[in-house]
Structure formats: structure tokens, C-alpha cells
C-alpha positions as CSV (number, residue, x, y, z in Angstrom):
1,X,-66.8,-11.2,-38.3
2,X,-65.3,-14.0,-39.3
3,X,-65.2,-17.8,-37.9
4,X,-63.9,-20.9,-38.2
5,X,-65.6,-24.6,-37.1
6,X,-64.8,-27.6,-37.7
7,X,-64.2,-30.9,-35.4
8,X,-61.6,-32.0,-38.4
9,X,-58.2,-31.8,-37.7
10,X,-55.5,-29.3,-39.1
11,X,-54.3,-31.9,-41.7
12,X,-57.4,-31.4,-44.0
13,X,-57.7,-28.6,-46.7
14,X,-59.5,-25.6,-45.5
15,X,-61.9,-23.5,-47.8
16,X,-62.6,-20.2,-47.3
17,X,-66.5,-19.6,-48.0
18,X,-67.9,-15.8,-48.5
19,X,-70.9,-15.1,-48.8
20,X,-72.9,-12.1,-47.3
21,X,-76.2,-14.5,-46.4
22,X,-76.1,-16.3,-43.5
23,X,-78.2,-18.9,-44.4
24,X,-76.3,-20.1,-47.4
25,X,-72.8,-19.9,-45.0
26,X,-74.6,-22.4,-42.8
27,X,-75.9,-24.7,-45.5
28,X,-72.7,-24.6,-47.0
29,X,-70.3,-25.2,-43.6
30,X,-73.0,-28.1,-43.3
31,X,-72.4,-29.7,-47.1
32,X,-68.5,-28.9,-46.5
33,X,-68.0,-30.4,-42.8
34,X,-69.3,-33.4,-44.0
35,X,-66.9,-34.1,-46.5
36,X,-63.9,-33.8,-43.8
37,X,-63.2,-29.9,-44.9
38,X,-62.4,-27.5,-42.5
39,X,-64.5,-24.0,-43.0
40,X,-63.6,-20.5,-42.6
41,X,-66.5,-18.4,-43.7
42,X,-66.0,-14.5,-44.4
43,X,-69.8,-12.5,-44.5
44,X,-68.1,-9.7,-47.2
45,X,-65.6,-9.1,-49.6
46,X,-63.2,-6.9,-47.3
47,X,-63.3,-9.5,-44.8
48,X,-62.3,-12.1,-47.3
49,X,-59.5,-10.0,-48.6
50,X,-58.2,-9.5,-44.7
51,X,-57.9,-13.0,-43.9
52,X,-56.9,-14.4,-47.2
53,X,-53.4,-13.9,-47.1
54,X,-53.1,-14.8,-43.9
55,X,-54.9,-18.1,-43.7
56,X,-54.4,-19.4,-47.3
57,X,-57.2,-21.8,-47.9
58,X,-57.1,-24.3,-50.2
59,X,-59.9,-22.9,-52.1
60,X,-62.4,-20.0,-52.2
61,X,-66.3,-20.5,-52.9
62,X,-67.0,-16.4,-53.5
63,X,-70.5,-14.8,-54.1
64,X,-70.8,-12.4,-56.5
65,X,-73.7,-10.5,-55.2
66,X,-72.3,-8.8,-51.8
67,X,-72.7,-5.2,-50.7
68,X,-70.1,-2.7,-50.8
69,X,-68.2,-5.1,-52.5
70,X,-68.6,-7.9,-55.2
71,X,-67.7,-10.9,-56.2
72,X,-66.0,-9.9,-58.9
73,X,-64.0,-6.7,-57.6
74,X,-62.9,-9.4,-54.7
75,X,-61.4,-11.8,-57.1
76,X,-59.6,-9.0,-58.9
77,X,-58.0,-8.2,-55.9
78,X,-57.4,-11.4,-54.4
79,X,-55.4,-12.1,-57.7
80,X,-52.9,-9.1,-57.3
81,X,-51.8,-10.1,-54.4
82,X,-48.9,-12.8,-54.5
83,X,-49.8,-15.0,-51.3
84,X,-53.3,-15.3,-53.0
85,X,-53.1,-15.1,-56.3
86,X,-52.7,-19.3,-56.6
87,X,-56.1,-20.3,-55.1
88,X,-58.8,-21.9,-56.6
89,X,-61.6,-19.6,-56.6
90,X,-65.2,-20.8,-57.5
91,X,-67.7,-18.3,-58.2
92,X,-71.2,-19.8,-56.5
93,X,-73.9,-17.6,-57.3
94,X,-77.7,-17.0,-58.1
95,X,-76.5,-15.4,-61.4
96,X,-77.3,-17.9,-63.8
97,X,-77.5,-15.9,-67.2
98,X,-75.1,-17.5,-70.0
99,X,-73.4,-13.5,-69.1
100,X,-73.0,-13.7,-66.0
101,X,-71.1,-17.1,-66.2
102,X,-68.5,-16.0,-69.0
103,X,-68.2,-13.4,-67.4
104,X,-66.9,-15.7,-64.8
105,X,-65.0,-17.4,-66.6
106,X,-63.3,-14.4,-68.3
107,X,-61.9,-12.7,-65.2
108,X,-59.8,-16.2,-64.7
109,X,-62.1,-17.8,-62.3
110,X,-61.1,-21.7,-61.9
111,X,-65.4,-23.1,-61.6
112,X,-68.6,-21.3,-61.7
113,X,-71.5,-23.0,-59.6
114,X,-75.1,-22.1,-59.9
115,X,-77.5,-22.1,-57.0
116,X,-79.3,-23.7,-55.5
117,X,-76.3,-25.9,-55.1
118,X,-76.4,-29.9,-55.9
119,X,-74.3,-31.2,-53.5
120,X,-73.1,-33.7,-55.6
121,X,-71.8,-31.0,-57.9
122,X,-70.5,-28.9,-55.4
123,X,-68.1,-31.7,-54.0
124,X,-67.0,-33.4,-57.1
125,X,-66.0,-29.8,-58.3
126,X,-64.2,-28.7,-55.1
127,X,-62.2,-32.6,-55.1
128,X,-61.1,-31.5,-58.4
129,X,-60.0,-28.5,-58.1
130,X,-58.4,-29.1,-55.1
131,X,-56.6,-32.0,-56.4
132,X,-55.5,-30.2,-59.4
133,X,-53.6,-27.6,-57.4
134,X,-51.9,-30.5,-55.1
135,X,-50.9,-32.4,-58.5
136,X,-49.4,-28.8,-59.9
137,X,-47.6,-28.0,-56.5
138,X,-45.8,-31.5,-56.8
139,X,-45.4,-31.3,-60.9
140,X,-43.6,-28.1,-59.9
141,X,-41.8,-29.4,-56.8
142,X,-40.5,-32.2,-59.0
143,X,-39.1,-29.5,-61.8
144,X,-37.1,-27.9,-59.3
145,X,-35.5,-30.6,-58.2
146,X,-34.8,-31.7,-61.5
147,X,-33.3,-28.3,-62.5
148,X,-31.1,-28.3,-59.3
149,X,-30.0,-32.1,-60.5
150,X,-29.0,-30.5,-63.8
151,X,-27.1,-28.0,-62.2
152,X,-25.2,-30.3,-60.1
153,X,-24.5,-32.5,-63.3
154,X,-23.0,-29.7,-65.5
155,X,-21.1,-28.8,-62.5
156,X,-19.6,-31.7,-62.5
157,X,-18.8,-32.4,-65.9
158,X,-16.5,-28.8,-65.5
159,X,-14.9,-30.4,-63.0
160,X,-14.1,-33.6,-64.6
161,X,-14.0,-33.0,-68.0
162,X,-12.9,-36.4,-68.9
163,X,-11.6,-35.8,-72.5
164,X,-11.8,-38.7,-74.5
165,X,-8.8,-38.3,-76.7
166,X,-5.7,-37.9,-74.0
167,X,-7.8,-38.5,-71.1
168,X,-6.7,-35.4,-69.2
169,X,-8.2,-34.9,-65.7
170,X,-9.1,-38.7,-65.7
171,X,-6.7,-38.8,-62.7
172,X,-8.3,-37.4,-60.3
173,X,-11.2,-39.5,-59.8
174,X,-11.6,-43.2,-60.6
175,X,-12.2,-44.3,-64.2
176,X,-15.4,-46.0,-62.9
177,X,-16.7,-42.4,-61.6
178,X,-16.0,-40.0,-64.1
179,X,-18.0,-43.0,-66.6
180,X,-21.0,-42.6,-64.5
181,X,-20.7,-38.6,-64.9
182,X,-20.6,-39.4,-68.2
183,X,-23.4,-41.5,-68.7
184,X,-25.8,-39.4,-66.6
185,X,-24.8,-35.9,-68.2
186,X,-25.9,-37.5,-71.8
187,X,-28.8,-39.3,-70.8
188,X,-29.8,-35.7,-69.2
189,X,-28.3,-33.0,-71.8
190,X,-28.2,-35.2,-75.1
191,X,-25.0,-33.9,-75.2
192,X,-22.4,-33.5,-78.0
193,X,-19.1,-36.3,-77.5
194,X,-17.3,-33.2,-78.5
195,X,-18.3,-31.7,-75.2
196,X,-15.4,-34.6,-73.6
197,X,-12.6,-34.0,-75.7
198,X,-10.6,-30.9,-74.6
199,X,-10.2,-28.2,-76.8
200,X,-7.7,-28.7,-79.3
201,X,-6.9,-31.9,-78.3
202,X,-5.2,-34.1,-81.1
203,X,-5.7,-37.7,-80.2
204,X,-8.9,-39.5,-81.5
205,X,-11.7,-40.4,-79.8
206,X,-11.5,-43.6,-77.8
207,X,-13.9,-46.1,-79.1
């Protein structure tokens, strides 16, 4: 069984909860919906690994302790798959030997909470989290932009090579443009003035 209730609206992160107790799921929905999170809360491991890929939670507070299946064995799986494999999983579990929480730790797990939970804890370490994977999502947003820039750069400096010795191709765009190519393709590339001479060519460079 699985359910989701919140009043928020669809705008705010949603974290998936599982935990096979149902009186930690409603202590925890009750700490969460405060904060403005929408819930999702799973009561086993299979469940969890059902509605995962589907749904896509911001984050996952996972048990350890479950039956069939545990904690661990669910994060395992949840990281071979690709629509999962991203999430921020906290561990949030009884288990509070020094073991149990490198174990943790080990298997790649992004936070390890103890209970009973400290609220305080609890949402300072979910902010973070969360806010670390935004900050990487955009981090990575903003590389591939810059890579396709790049591309678009060296494309154009094949099309205008813009030698500086005889000039050749300087033509077909005006002097003003193929200057700005210029400029931006070796602030970008740090490259080589030889790159804007053509090959062979015999005249000096233009200072």
C-alpha cells in the first residue's frame, strides 16, 4: 500500500519515506508536512522499489530494518537502476552501532540518521541534501551549455578562419564580426595565433 498526503502543492520537493512501522511513517509525514514537503510513504522495500522510478522523489528516508527486505538490499537496488540511481538516500534507523553506520556509509549512502529522530536534525539534513542535488543539477545544466557554446565557437572559427597574414576568408563577413569570433574563441580555447594564419601562408602576422 502506498499513499501520498499532503495539502502542499506540486511545486515542492517530495520525499519518499519507507519504513515498515506505521507509527514512525506517521510521525514522520507529521515532521515532513510541516516543513512544506510533500510525502509519499512506502511500508516495505518492494513497494519502494515499484514506485521509485516512477515518482522520483527528491529524496528517500529508508529503514534498514524491514521484512523480506532491507534497507540495505533496497538501496543496492535502487542504485542499479538509472531513473533512481541520482537520489539522495538517508538511511534513518534504530541501528546505532559505530558498524552499522559505516556500514552506511560504505554502500554510498548520502546521510545516516539515528532514532529517535531530533527534528531539528532531521530537517537541516534533508535542506541540505536536497539543496546539494538542485545546486549539482544546475552546475551540470550550466556545463552543458557551456560545451554546446564551445562547440558553436570552434564551428565558427572553421568557417571563418580569418588568417592573419593574407586575410583570406575576411570577405565574407564584416571585419568587425570575424574580430569578435576572434576574441571569444581565445578568451574560451587559450588558443595558439597560429590557429588564424592559414597553412602555409607567407605574409607576417598583422600587428
Amino acid at each position: 500500500m502506498n499513499q501520498s498526503r499532503s495539502s502542499t502543492t506540486a511545486q515542492e520537493p517530495l520525499i519518499l519515506v519507507v519504513d515498515d512501522a506505521p507509527d514512525n511513517l506517521k510521525l514522520l509525514e507529521r515532521l515532513l508536512e510541516k516543513q512544506g514537503y510533500r510525502i509519499q510513504i512506502c511500508q516495505s522495500g518492494r513497494e519502494a522499489l515499484q514506485i521509485v522510478p516512477r515518482l522520483r522523489p527528491a529524496l528517500i528516508l529508508l529503514d534498514i530494518v524491514m521484512p523480506e527486505m532491507d534497507g540495505y538490499e533496497v538501496y543496492r537496488q535502487l542504485r542499479l537502476n538509472p531513473r533512481a540511481k541520482d537520489i539522495p538516500i538517508i538511511f534513518l534507523s534504530a541501528m546505532d552501532k559505530t558498524e552499522d553506520i559505516v556500514r552506511g556509509f560504505q554502500l554510498g549512502a548520502s546521510d545516516y540518521i539515528t532514532k529517535p529522530v531530533n527534528p531539528a536534525e532531521l530537517y537541516a539534513r534533508i535542506f541540505n541534501h536536497i539543496e546539494l542535488k538542485r545546486l549539482k543539477k544546475e552546475l551540470n545544466e550550466a556545463a552543458v551549455r557551456i560545451e554546446a557554446l564551445i562547440e558553436r565557437l570552434t564551428a565558427a572559427e572553421i568557417v571563418f578562419p580569418a588568417c592573419d597574414g593574407c586575410e583570406k576568408s575576411r570577405a565574407l563577413v564584416a571585419p568587425s564580426w570575424v574580430e569578435t569570433i576572434r576574441s571569444m574563441l581565445m578568451a574560451c580555447k587559450s588558443l595558439n595565433p597560429e590557429a588564424f594564419r592559414c597553412p602555409g601562408c607567407s605574409k607576417p602576422t598583422q600587428v
